[in-house]
C-alpha positions as CSV (number, residue, x, y, z in Angstrom):
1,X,-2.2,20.5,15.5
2,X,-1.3,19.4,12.1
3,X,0.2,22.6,11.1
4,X,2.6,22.4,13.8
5,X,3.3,18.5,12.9
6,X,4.1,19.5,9.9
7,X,6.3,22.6,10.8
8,X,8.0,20.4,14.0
9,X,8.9,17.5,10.9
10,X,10.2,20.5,8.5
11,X,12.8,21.6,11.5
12,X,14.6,18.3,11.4
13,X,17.9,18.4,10.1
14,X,18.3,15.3,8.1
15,X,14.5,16.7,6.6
16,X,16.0,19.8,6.1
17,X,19.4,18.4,4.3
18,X,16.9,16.5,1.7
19,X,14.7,19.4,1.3
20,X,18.2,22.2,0.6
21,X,19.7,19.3,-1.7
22,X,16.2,18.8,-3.8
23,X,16.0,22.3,-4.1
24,X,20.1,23.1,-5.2
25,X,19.6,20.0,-8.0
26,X,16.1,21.3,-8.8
27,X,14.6,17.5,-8.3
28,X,10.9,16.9,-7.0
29,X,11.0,15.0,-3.5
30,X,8.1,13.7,-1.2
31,X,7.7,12.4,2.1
32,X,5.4,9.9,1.8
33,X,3.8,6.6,3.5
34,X,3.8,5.8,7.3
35,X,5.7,8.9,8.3
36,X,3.5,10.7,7.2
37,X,0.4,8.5,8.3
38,X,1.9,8.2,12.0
39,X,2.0,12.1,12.4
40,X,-1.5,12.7,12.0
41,X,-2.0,10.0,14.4
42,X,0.6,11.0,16.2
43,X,3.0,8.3,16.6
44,X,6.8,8.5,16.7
45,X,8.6,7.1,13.8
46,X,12.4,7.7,12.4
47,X,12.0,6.0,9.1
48,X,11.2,8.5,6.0
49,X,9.7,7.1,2.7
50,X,11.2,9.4,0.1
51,X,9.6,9.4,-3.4
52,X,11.9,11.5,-6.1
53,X,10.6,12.3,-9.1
54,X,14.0,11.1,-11.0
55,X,16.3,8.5,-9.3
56,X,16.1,7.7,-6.3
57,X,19.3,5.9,-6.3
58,X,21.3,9.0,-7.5
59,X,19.6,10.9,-5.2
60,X,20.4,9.1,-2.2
61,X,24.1,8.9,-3.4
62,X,24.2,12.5,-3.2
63,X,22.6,12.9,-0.3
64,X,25.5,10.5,0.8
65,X,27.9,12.1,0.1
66,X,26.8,15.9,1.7
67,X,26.2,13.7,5.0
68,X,30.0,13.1,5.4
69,X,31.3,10.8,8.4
70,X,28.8,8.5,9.9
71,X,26.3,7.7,7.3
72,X,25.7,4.2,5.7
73,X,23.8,3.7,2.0
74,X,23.0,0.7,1.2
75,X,21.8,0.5,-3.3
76,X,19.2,-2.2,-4.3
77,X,19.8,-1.2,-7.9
78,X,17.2,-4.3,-8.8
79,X,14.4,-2.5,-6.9
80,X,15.6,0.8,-7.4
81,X,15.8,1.9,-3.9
82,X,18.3,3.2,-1.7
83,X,18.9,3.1,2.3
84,X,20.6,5.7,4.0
85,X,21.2,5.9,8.2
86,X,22.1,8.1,9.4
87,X,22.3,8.9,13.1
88,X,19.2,7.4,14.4
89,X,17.0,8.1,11.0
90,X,16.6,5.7,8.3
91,X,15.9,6.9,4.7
92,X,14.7,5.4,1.8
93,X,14.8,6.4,-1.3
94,X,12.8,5.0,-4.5
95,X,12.1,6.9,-7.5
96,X,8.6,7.4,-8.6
97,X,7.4,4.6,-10.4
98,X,3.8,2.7,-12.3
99,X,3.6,-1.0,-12.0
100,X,2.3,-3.7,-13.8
101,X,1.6,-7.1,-12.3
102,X,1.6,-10.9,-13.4
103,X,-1.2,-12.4,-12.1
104,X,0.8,-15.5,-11.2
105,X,3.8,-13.8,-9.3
106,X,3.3,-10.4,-7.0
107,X,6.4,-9.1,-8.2
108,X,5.7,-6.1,-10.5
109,X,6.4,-4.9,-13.6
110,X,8.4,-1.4,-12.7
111,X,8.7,1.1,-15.2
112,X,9.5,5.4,-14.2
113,X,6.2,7.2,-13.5
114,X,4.6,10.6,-12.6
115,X,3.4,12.0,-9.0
116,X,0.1,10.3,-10.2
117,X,1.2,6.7,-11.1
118,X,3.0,6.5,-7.8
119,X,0.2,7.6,-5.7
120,X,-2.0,5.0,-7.3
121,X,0.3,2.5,-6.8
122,X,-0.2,2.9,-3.0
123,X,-1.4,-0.1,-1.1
124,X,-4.2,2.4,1.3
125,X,-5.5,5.6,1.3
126,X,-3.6,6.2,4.5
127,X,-0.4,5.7,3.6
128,X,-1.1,7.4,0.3
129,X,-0.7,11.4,1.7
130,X,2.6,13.1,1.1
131,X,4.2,16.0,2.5
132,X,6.0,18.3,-0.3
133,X,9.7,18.7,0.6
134,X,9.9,21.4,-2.6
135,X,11.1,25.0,-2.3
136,X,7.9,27.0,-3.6
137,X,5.5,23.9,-1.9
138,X,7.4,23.3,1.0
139,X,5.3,21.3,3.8
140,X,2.1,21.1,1.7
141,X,0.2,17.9,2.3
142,X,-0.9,15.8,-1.0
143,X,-4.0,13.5,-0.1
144,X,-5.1,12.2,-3.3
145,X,-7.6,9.9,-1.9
146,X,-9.1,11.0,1.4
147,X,-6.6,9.4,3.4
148,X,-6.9,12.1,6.1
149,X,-10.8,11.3,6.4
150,X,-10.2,8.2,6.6
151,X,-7.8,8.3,9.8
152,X,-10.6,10.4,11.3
153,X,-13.7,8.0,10.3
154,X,-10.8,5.0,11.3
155,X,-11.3,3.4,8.3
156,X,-8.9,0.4,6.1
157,X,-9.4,1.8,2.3
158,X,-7.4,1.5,-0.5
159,X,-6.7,4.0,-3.4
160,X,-8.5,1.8,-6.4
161,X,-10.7,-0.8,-6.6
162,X,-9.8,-3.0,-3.6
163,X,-10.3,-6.3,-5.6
164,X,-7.6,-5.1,-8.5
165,X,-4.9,-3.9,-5.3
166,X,-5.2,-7.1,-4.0
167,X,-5.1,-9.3,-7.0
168,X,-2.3,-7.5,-8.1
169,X,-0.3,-8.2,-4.8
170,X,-2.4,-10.5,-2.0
171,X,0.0,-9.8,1.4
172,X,-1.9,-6.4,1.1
173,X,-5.1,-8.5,2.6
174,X,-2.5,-9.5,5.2
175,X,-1.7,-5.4,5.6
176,X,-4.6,-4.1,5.7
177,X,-5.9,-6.5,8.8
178,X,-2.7,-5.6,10.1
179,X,-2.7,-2.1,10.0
180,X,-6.3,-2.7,11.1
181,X,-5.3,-4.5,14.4
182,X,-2.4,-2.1,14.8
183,X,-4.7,1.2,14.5
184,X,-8.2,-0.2,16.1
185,X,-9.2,1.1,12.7
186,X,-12.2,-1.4,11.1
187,X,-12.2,-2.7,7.2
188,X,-14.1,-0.9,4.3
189,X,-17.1,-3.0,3.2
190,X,-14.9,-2.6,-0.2
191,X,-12.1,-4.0,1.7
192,X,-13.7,-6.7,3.6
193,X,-15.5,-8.0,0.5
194,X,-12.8,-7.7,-2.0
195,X,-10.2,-9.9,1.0
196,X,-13.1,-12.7,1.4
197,X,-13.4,-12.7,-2.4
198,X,-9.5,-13.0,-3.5
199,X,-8.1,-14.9,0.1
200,X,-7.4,-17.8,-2.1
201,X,-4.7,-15.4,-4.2
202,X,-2.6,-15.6,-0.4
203,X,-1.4,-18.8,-2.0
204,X,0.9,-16.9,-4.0
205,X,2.7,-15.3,-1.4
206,X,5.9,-16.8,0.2
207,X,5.8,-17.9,3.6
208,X,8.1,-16.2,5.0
209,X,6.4,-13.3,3.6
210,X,3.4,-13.9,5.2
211,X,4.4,-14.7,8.9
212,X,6.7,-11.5,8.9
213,X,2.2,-10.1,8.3
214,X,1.2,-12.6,11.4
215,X,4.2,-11.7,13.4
216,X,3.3,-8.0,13.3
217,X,-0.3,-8.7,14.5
218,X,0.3,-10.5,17.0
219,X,2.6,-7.7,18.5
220,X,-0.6,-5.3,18.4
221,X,-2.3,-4.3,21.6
222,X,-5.2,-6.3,20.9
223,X,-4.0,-9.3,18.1
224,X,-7.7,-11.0,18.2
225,X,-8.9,-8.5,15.9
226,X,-6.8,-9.7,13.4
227,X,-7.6,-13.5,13.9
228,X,-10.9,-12.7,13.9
229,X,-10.4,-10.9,10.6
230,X,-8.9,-13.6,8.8
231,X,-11.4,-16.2,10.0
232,X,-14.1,-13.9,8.9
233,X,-12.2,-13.3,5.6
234,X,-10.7,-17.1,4.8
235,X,-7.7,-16.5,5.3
236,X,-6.7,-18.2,8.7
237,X,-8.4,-21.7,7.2
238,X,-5.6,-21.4,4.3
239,X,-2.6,-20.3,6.5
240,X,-3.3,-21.8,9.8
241,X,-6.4,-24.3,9.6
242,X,-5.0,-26.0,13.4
243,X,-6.5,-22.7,15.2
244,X,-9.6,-22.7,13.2
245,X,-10.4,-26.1,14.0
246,X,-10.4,-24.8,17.3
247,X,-13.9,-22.9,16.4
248,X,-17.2,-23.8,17.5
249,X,-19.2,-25.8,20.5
250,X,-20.6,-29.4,20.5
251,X,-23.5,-30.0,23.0
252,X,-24.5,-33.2,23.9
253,X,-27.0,-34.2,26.7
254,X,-27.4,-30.4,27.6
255,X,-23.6,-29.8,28.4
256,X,-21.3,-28.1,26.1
257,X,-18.0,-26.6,26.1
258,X,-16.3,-23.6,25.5
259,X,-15.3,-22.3,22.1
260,X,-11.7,-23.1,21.6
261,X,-11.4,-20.3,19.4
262,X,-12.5,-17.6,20.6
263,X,-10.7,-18.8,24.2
264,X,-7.4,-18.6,22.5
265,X,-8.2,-15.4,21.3
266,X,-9.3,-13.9,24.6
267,X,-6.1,-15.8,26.6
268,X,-4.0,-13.6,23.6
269,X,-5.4,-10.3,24.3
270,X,-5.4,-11.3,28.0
271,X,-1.3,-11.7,27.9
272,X,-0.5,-8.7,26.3
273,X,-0.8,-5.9,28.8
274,X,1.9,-8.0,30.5
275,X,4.5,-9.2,28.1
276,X,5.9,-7.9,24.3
277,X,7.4,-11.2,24.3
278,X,6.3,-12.3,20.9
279,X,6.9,-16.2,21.5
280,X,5.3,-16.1,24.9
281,X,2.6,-14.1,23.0
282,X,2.7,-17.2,20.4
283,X,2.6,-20.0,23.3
284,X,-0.7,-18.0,23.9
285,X,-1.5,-19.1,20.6
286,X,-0.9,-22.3,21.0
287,X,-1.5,-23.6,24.3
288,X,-5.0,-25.4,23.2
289,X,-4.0,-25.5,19.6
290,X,-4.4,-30.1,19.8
291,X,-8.0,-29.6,21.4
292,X,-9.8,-30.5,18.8
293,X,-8.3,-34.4,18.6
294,X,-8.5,-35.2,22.3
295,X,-11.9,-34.1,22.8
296,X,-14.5,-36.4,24.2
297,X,-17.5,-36.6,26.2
298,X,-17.9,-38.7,29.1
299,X,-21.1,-39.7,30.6
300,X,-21.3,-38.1,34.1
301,X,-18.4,-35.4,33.3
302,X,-18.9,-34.1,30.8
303,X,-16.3,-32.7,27.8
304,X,-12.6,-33.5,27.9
305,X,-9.4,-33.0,26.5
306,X,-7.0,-35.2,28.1
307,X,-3.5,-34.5,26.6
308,X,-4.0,-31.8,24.8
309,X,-1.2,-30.1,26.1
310,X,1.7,-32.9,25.0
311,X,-0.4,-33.8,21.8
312,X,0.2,-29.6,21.2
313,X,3.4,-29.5,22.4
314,X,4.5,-32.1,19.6
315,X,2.4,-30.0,17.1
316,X,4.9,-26.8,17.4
317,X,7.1,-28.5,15.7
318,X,5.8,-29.2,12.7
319,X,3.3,-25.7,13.0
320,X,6.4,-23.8,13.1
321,X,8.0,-25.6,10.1
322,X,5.2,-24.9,8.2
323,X,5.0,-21.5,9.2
324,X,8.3,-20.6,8.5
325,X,9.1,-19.6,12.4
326,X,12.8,-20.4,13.9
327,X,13.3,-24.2,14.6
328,X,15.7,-23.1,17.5
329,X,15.6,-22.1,21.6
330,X,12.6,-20.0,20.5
331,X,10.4,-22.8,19.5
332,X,11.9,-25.1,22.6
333,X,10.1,-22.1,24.4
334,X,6.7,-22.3,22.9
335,X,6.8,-26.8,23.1
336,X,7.8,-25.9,27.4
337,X,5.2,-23.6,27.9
338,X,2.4,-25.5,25.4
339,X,3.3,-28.1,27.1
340,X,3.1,-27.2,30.9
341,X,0.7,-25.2,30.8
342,X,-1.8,-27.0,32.8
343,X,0.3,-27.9,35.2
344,X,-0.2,-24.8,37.7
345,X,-3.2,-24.5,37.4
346,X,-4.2,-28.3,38.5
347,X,-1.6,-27.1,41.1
348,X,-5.0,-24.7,42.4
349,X,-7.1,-27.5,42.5
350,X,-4.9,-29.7,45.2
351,X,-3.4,-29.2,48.2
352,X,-0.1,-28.1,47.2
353,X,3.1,-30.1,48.2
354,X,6.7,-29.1,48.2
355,X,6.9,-32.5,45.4
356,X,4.8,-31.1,43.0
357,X,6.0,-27.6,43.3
358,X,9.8,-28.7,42.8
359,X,8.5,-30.7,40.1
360,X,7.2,-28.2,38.4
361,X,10.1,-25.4,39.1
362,X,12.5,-28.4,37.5
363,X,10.6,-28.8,34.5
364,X,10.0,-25.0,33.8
365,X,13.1,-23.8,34.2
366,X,14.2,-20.3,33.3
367,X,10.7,-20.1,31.5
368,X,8.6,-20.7,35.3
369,X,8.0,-16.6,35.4
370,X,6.6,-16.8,31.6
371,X,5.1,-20.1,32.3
372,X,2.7,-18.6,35.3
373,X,1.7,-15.6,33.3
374,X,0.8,-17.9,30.8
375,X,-1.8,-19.6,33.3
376,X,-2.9,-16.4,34.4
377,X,-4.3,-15.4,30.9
378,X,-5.9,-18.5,30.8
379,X,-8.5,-17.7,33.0
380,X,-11.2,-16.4,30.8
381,X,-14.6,-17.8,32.6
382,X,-17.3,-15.2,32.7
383,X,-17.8,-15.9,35.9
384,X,-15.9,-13.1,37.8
385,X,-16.2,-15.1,40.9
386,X,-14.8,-17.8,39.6
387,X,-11.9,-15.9,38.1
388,X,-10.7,-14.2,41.5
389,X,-10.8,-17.6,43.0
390,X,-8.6,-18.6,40.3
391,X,-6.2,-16.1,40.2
392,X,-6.0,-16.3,43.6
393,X,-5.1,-19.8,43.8
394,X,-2.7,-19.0,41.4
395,X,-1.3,-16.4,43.5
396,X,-0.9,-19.0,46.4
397,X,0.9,-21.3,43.9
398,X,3.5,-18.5,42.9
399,X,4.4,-17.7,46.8
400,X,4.8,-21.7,47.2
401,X,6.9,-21.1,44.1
402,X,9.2,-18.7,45.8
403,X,9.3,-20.4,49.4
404,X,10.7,-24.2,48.0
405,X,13.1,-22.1,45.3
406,X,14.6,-20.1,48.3
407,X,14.7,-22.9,50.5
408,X,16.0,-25.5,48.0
409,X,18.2,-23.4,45.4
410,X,16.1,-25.3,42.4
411,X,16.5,-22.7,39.6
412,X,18.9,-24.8,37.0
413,X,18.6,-27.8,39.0
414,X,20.1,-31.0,37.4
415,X,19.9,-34.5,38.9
416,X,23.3,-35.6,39.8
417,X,22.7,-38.8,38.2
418,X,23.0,-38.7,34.3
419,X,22.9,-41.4,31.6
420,X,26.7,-41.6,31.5
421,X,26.9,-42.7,35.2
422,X,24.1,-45.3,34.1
423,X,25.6,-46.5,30.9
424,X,29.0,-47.1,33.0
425,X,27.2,-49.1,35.8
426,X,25.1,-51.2,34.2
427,X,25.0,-54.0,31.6
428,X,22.7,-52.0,29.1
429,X,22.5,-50.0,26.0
430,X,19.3,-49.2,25.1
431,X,18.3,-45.8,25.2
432,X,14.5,-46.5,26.7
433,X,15.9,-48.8,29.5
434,X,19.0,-45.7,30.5
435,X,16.1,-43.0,30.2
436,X,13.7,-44.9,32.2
437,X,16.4,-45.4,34.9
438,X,17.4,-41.9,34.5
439,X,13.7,-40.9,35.3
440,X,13.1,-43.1,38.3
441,X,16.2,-41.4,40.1
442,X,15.3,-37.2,38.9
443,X,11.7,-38.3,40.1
444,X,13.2,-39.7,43.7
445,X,14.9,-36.8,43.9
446,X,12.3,-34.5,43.5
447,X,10.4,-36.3,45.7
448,X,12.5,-36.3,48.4
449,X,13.1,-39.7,48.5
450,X,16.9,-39.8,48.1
451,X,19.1,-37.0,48.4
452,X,20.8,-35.8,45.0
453,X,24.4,-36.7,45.9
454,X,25.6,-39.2,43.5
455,X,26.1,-42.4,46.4
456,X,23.0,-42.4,47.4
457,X,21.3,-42.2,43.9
458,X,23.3,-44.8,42.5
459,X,22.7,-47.1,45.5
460,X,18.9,-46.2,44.6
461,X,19.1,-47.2,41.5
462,X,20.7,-50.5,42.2
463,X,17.9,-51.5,43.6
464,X,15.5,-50.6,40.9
465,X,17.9,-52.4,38.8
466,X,17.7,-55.4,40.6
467,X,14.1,-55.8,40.2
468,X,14.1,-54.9,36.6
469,X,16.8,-57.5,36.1
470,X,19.0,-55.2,34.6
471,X,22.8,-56.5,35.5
472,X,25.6,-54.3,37.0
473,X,28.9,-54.3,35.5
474,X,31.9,-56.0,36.9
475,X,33.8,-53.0,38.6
């Protein structure tokens, strides 16, 4: 199996290209990193980590130029590196390099090393094996530090002490639970230690830096590993303390609820079998995140958390800001969703009416289909009874769904009355008294009250007018 990997990855032309032009300049050159990693486990990848013993740059610009037509380099001649497409590979080149760090910045000291420096400088064992692309070597496999064990025992370890790797640069805590989540690999002891130890050092790290980490979890098959990873670790309570606060169960008078944490968790696993849609993956994320400040217990109930959802909805905002996430359509998604996502659901507990139902298709929008399997992994009672009663309500709310959206062309629906029309008809200018009449009419509508053709909305609204003794204009 691994012989022919290695024999299938020596056949490919663009390989084959960087292997003839080592060889003709007489210049060292490795395949090295995930490539390399993802053919052992045997995952598809076009990107090739190449280490030259020399400069890289240089290399890569010759390698350039033998390509001819319909290949783009790109030079970081600050990093040393090189990018190189071609077709549907990408290549990059670094030369082979020992750093040195500042303890107060993760950006290293870079100076021209050996084979040796630059496996050591490797964040884990696993991405630490190389594959020799030189003529009397060709296709042998360098694995300096077990890596290949380590893939077989599915283990996280690093090639040095894990404490120095991540002192020296702290988003490797946030790659190694990734790559963890990614692989259904677990941490070394080591590992786990040394991240619990040195999660403070995450400070260091840029934002943006770190929810490029976050984003790449939560795109795994099964993201709560990595939450749980950081909350064992410290790291979630420094980057996002809202979803640990979520943790744990009060019990009073013999009743308790759920853990909020470890729900959110389970209702993000439980969305990913349908959906790679990372924001609907993050709504997931989110949709309980303002628990915590609406909880209380009432006598006879029991535990509540009344508004949650539109306390949490006006929490993306500010999350996402934080966070570094876009402040665009994407996080208008996540507030809609966070936001509604109680709404069918309490739709199963009622008889449903064509109101509520067009109420809700209105409000939802484009997002209804990502909205209901949003409520679907919500559903995480124990209770597998409960569950299929659940999801089949939910299934009964989805056909009502589809019946008042055929019947009544709702998708994009608009009232026909808009603050414009109101502003024009009425003595008023304050924005509260125009939305509030705006409101009445869109929720007459909805309910079938008065038809949405302008007249009759209008004449509706004179009368609500009339009673809040707001005066029309002289026409």
């Amino acid at each position: 199996m691994q012989s022919l990997a290695i024999e299938d990855v020596l056949r490919i032309p663009i390989v084959r290209k960087v292997a003839d032009l080592a060889e003709k300049l007489n210049i060292e050159v490795y395949i090295v990193g995930g490539f390399v990693r993802d053919i052992f486990l045997e995952q598809e990848s076009k990107d090739l980590d190449i280490v030259v013993l020399g400069k890289g740059i240089e290399f890569a610009q010759a390698l350039s130029n033998t390509l001819g037509e319909g290949v783009r380099t790109a030079y970081f001649k600050n990093f040393g590196t090189a990018q190189v497409k071609y077709e549907d590979w990408i290549l990059e080149f670094v030369g082979a390099r020992k750093e040195s760090y500042n303890r107060d910045s993760r950006n290293p000291v870079v100076e021209d090393g050996t084979l040796d420096d630059d496996q050591k400088r490797r964040d884990f064992t696993i991405n630490a094996m190389y594959i020799s692309l030189n003529k009397d070597t060709l296709g042998e496999v360098i694995d300096p530090f077990g890596g290949m064990e380590h893939m077989k025992q599915k283990l996280i370890q690093t090639p040095l002490d894990p404490k120095v790797t991540f002192d020296d640069d702290p988003l490797r805590m946030l790659r190694a639970i990734r790559f963890a989540a990614r692989f259904g690999f677990r941490l070394s002891d080591e590992v786990m230690q040394a991240i619990t130890d040195y999660s403070g050092r995450i400070k260091i790290i840029s934002a943006e830096r770190i929810i490029e980490e976050i984003n790449g979890m939560i795109t795994a098959d099964k993201p709560s590993l990595a939450f749980k990873l950081m909350e064992m670790t410290g790291l979630l309570k420094i980057i996002f303390p809202e979803l640990v606060r979520l943790k744990g169960v009060e019990v009073r008078n013999g009743q308790g609820h759920k853990d909020n944490f470890y729900h959110t968790l389970q209702v993000l696993d439980n969305i990913c079998p349908n959906t790679d849609n990372l924001w609907l993956r993050w709504s997931a994320i989110m949709h309980d995140i303002a628990k915590p400040p609406t909880k209380r217990f009432e006598e006879g109930h029991g535990w509540t958390f009344h508004g949650h959802e539109d306390l949490g909805s006006r929490w993306v905002k500010k999350i996402f800001r934080r966070l570094r996430l876009p402040l665009d359509e994407k996080m208008k998604y996540v507030e809609t969703l966070v936001r509604l996502h109680l709404r069918p659901i309490a739709l199963t507990k009622e008889t449903v009416t064509d109101s509520a139902v067009r109420r809700l298709i209105v409000d939802a929008g484009d997002y209804l289909d990502d909205l209901l399997i949003l409520c679907r992994a919500d559903i995480t009672s124990k209770n597998e009874v409960k569950v299929k009663r659940f999801l089949a309500n939910l299934d009964t709310v989805a056909d009502k769904v589809a019946d008042v959206i055929e019947r009544d062309n709702l998708r994009n629906w608009q009232p026909v009355v808009n603050g414009t029309h109101i502003m024009e008809r009425y003595q008023i200018k304050n924005p509260r008294e125009i939305g509030m009449l705006k409101d009445a009419a869109r929720s007459a509508i909805l309910d079938g009250e008065v038809p949405n053709v302008l007249d009759s909305a209008l004449l509706f609204l004179d009368k609500l007018a009339a009673n809040e003794n707001i005066k029309r204009k002289i026409d």
